[in-house]
N, C-alpha and C positions, 0 to 999 in steps of 0.2 A: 323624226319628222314632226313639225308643225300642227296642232288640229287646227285645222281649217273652222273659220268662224260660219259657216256658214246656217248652224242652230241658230243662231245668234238674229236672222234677217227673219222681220216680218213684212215688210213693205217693198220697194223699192229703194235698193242701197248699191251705192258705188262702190265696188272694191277694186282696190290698188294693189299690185303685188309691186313691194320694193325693190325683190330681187332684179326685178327686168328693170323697172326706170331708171337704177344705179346702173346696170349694164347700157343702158341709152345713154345716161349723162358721159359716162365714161368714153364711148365711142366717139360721140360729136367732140369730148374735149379733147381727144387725142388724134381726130381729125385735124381742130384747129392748130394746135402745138406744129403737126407735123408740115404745114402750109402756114406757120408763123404768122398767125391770124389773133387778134383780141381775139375774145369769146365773150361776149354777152349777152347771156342765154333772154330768151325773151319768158317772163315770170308769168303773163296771160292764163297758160295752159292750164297750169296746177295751181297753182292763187294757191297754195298750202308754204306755211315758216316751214313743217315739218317736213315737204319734199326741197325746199328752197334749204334749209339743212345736208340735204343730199348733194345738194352743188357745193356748198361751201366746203364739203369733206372732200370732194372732187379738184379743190383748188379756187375754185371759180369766188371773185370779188370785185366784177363790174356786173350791173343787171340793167332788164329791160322789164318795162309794166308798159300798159295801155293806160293809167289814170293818174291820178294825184292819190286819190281813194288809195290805191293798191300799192301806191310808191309810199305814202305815209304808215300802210301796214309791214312794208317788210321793212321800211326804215328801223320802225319798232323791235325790230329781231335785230339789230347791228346789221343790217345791210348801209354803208354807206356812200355807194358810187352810183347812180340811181338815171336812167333814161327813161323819159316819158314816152314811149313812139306812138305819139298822136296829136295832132296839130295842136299846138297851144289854146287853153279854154281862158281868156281875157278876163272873163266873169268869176273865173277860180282866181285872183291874183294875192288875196289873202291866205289860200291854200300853198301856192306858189311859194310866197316869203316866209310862208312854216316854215319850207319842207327845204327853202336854198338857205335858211339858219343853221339846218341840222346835215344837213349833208351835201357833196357833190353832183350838183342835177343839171340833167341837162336835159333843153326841150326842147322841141321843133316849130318852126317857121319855115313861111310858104310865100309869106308878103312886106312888104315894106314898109304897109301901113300897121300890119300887125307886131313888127317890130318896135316901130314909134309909140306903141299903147303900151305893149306891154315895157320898155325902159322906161315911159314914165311913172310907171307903177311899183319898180322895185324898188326892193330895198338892200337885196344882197347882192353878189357877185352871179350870176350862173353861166352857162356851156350853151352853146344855142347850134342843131345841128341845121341845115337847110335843106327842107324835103324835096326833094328830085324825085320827079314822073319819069320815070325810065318806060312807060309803054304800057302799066296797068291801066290807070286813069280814074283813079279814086281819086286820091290828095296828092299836090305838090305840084311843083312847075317845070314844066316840060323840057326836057334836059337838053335841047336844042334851043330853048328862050333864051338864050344868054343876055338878053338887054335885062329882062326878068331876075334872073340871077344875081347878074353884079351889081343892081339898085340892093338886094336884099344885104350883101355881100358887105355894100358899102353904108347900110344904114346900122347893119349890125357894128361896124368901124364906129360910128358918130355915138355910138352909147355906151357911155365909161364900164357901166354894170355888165355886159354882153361879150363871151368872147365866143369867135366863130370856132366851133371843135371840128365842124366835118359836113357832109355831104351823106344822106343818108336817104333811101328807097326800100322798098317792099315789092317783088313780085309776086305779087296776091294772083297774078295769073296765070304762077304755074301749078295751082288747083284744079284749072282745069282743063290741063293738057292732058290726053288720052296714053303716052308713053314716055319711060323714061328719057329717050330720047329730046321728047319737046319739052319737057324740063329743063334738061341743059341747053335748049336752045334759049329759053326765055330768062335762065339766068344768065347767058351769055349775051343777049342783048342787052340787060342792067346792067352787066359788070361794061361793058364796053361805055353805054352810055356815061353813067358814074366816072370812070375814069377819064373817059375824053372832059368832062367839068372841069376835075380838078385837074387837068394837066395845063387848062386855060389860067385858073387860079390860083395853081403853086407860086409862080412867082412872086404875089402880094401877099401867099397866105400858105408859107412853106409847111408849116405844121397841121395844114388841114388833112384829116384823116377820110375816107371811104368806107364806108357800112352799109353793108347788105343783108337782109334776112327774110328770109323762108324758107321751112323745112323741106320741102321737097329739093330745094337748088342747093341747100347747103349738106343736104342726103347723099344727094346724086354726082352736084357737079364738081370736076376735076382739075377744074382753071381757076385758081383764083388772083390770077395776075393782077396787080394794080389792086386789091381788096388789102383793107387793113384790119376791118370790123367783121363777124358774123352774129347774127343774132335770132338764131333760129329757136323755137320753140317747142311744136308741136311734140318736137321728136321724143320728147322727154318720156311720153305718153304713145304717141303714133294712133291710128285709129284706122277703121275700113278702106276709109278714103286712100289715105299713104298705102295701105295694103294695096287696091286694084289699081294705084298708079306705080305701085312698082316700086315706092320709096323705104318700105318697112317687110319685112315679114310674120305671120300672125305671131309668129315667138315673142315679137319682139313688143305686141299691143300689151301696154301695161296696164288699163283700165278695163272692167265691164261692168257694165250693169246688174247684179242680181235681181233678177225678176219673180215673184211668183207664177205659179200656172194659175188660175180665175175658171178656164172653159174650155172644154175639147170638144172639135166640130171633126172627128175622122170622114164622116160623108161629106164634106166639104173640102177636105185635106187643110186645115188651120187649125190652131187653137190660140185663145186669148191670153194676153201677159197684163198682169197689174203696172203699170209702164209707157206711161205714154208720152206726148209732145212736152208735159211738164217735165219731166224728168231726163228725156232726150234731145230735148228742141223737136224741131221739124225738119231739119237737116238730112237732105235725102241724097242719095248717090244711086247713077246708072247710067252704062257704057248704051254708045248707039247700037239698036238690035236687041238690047236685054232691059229687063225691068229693074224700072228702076224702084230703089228699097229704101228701109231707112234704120236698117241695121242687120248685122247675120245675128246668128246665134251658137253657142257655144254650149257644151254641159261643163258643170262645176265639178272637181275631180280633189284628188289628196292632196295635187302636184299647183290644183290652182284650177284652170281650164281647159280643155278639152281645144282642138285645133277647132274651125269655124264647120259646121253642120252644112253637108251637101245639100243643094235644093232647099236652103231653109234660111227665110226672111220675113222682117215685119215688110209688110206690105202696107198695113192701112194704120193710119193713128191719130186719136183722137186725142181730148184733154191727159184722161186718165186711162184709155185703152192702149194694147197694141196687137194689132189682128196679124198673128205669123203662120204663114203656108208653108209647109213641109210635106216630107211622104210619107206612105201611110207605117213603113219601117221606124221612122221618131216618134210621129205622133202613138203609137203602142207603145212606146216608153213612159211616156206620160199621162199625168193626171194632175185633178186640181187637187192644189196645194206643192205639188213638184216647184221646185226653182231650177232657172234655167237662167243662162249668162249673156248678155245683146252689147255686139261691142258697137260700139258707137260711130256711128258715120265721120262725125265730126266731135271730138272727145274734147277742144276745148269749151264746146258751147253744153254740151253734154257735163263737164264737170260745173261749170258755173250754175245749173238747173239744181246740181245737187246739192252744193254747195259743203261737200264734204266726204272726206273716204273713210272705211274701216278696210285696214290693212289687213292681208292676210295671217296675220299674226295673232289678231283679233284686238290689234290696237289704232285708235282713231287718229286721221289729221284733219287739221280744218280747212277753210276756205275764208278766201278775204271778204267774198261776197256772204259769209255768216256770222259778220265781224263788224260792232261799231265803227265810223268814222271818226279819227280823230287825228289833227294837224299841231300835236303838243309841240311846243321850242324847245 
């Protein structure tokens, strides 16, 4: 067996157990194979070469980032097929022409006008998908605007540099569906929307493809008729969240936070963690009728960690606090200077605070967001 690094933590430190994220990458890709699905994983979550190494051992050779930042760091690793899934940034268009000299990239558009700025500005060839509001209502154009669509459709036609790859959405709201069930309902109104698009559009543009991701619909759901793309993320990692919506099991969380204990308040039923908003966000979760929290807690163990602690969550958190209520059965467990393990509500906003993991191994990965910017040709 392994010793467990955990001598090793004096502050607040991420630890990642490989064992389980390789077991998550593995599942989602043999998900997608067996529904004849791309697979491209969304890179967000772990911003680490050294877990993005774990997909490449996995098979996996299309990806998805949120930046240019993040798409020019794993470029750097040989990542060469490269999705940006966030509205094209005009003002990055130097960034842009790095990163379409070095690899296959492809980026999103929402507008027509944005198309015409950004063709006059390139310099390379790149993939351009068009983002479809299938019903969240963040970014993209409403999958029922069809006047909307086919201006974008047909301006992307008018730019030699620009070819139309696909049709691409995010149900960012099935976050926060209350059960598995209304998960697959919210990924079956994307996939429905998405499809009805390109069923209008294949005829002018037979090789547009359909892409869909988030982790809770591509966890859950069981139809992926008319989907060509997934690009889920989270899963890689999973966190509280995916837990009480039903999408993960705690086996399956591959992150926690190593916390110190700081203060023990047993007549109050809490004690204090060295751990707070800096290190976990403020990213809170809680079902109607229960309180809401902004992480459980776990003990640290030979095996790694301990299942999540009955009756025991931060409740309150400050900069560098984090005030956790328990019973008085845990809190006799502990004392200051004890470390204690808080799986994260939300583990990709949680790992970008950190910007870095030590393995259970007692060896380190890093993070993009701990990582010069650099758009080399």
């Amino acid at each position: 067996m392994a010793t467990m690094p955990y001598d090793a933590v004096r502050t607040p430190t991420m630890l990642l157990n490989p064992a389980v994220c390789r077991n998550n990458i593995r599942r989602m890709a043999e998900k997608a194979r067996a529904h004849d699905l791309i697979f491209r994983p969304h890179f967000k979550t772990h911003q680490s070469r050294v877990v993005g190494r774990m997909f490449r051992d996995a098979g996996v050779e299309r990806i998805t980032v949120s930046s240019l930042r993040m798409a020019a760091y794993f470029a750097d690793d040989g990542w060469k097929d490269i999705t940006v899934a966030f509205p094209v940034n005009l003002r990055e268009i130097d960034a842009i022409n790095a990163l379409a000299a070095r690899v296959r990239l492809q980026l999103l558009v929402e507008s027509a006008d944005t198309v015409r700025r950004l063709c006059e500005g390139l310099r390379h060839d790149l993939d351009v998908y068009v983002k479809i509001d299938a019903g969240y209502g963040r970014t993209g154009i409403a999958h029922d605007n069809r006047t909307a669509i086919d201006a974008v459709c047909e301006e992307i036609a008018r730019c030699p540099r620009l070819r139309l790859h696909g049709l691409l959405a995010h149900a960012g709201d099935s976050y926060h569906a209350a059960t598995p069930e209304e998960v697959r309902n919210v990924f079956e109104r994307t996939r429905a929307g998405l499809t009805a698009v390109a069923a209008a559009l294949r005829p002018r543009h037979p090789e547009l493809i359909v892409s869909v991701g988030d982790t809770p619909g591509c966890t859950l759901a069981e139809d992926f008729t008319g989907v060509d793309e997934i690009r889920p993320g989270n899963f890689v990692f999973y966190d509280v969240m995916q837990l009480e919506l039903g999408a993960c099991a705690a086996e399956d969380i591959a992150v926690v936070l190593a916390a110190p204990v700081v203060a023990v308040h047993p007549a109050r039923g809490e004690f204090v963690i060295y751990g707070g908003g800096v290190h976990l966000s403020k990213e809170q979760h809680g079902r109607a009728g229960g309180e809401t929290h902004f992480g459980r807690v776990v003990l640290l163990t030979d095996e790694g960690w301990s299942p999540p602690l009955p009756d025991t969550h931060i409740v309150r958190l400050s900069q560098e606090h984090g005030v956790v209520r328990s019973t008085p059965e845990i809190i006799d467990l502990l004392h200051p200077g004890a470390l204690v393990g808080i799986l994260p509500v939300h583990s990709c906003l949680a790992a970008a605070c950190m910007r870095g993991y030590l393995m259970l191994d007692g060896s380190e990965a890093d993070h993009c967001a701990g990582q010069p910017y650099t758009t080399q040709s």
